[in-house]
C-alpha positions as a Markdown table, in Angstrom:
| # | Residue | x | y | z |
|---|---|---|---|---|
| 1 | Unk | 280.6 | 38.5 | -23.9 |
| 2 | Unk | 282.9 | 41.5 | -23.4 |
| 3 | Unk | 285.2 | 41.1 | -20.5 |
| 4 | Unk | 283.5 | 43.3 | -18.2 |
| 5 | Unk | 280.4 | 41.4 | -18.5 |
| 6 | Unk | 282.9 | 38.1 | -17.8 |
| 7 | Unk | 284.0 | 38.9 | -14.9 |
| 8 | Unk | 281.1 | 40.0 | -13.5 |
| 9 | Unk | 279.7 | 36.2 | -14.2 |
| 10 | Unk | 278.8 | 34.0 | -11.4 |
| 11 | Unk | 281.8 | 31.1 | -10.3 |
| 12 | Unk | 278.7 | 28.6 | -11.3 |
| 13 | Unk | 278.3 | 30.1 | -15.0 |
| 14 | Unk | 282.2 | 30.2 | -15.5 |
| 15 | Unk | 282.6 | 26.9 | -14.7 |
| 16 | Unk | 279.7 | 25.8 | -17.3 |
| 17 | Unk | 281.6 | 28.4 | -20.1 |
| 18 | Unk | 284.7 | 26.5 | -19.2 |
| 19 | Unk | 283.1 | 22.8 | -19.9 |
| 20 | Unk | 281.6 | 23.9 | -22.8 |
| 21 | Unk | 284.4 | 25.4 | -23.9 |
| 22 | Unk | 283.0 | 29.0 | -24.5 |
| 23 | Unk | 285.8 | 30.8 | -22.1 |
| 24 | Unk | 289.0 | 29.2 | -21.3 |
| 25 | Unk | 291.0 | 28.8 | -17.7 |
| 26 | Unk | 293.8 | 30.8 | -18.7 |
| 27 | Unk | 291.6 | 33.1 | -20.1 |
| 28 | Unk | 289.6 | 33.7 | -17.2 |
| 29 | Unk | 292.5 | 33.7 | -14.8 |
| 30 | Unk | 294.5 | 36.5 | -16.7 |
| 31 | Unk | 291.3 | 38.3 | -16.8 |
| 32 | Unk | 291.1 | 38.2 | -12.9 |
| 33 | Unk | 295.0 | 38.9 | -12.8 |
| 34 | Unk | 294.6 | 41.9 | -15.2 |
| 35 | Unk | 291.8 | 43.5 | -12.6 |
| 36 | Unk | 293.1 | 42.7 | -9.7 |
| 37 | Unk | 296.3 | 44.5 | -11.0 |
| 38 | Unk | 295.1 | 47.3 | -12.0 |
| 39 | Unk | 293.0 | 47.5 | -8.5 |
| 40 | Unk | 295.0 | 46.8 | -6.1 |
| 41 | Unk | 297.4 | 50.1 | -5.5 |
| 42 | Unk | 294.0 | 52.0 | -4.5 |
| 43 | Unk | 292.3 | 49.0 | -3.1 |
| 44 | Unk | 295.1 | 47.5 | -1.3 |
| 45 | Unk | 292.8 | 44.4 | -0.8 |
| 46 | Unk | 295.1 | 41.2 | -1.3 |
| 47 | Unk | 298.0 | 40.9 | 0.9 |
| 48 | Unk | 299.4 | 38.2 | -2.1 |
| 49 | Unk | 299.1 | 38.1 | -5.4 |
| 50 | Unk | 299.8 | 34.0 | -6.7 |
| 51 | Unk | 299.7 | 35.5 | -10.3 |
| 52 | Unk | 302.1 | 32.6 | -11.8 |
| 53 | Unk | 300.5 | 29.4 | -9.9 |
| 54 | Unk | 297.2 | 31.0 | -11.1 |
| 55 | Unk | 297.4 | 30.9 | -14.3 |
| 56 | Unk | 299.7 | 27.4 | -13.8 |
| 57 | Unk | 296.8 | 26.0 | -12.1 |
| 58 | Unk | 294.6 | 27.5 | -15.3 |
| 59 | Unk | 296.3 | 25.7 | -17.4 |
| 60 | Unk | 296.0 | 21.9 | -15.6 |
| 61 | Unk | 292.5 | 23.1 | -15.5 |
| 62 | Unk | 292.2 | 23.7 | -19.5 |
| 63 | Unk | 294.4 | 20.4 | -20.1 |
| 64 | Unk | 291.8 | 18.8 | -18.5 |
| 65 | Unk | 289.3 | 20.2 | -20.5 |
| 66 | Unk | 290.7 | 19.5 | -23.3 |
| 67 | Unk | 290.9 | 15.5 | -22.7 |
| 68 | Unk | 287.5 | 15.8 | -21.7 |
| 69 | Unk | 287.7 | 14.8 | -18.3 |
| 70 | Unk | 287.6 | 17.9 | -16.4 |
| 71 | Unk | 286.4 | 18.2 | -12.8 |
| 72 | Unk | 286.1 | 21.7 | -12.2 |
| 73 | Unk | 285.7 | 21.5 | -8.9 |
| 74 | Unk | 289.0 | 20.2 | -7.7 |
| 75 | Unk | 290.2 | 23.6 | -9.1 |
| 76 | Unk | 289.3 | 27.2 | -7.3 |
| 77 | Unk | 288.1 | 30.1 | -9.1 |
| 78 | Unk | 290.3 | 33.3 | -9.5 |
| 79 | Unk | 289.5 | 36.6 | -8.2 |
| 80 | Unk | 289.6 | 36.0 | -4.2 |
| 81 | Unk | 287.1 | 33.4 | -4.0 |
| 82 | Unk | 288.7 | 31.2 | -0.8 |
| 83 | Unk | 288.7 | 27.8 | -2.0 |
């Protein structure tokens, strides 16, 4: 799945990539980073930008799934979901 396609995927279908470890958290929340980066001078849309707890949160979330224990929905999507 190229990245364009990712991040066009449903908050439902990452979180089953993530558990079965097809796409990673920190993958996924750089991807978000990188767009909303590169969006937001025209877009002006976020009035903050939590870039480094993002991707700290990201990776709690991978550690998680790592140990195999991983309840994704303690953790919020990136991208401007409110969570």
């Amino acid at each position: 799945m190229n990245e364009t396609e990712l991040a066009y995927t449903s908050a439902v279908d990452l979180a089953a990539m993530i558990r079965k470890r097809d796409v990673s958290p920190v993958e996924v929340a750089e991807l978000f980073l990188t767009r909303i980066k590169a969006s937001q001078p025209a877009l002006n849309a976020f009035l903050a930008i939590a870039g480094e707890r993002a991707v700290a949160e990201a990776r709690a979330a991978e550690a998680m799934v790592m140990r195999g224990g991983a309840d994704l929905h303690v953790f919020c999507m990136p991208g401007g979901l409110a969570c």
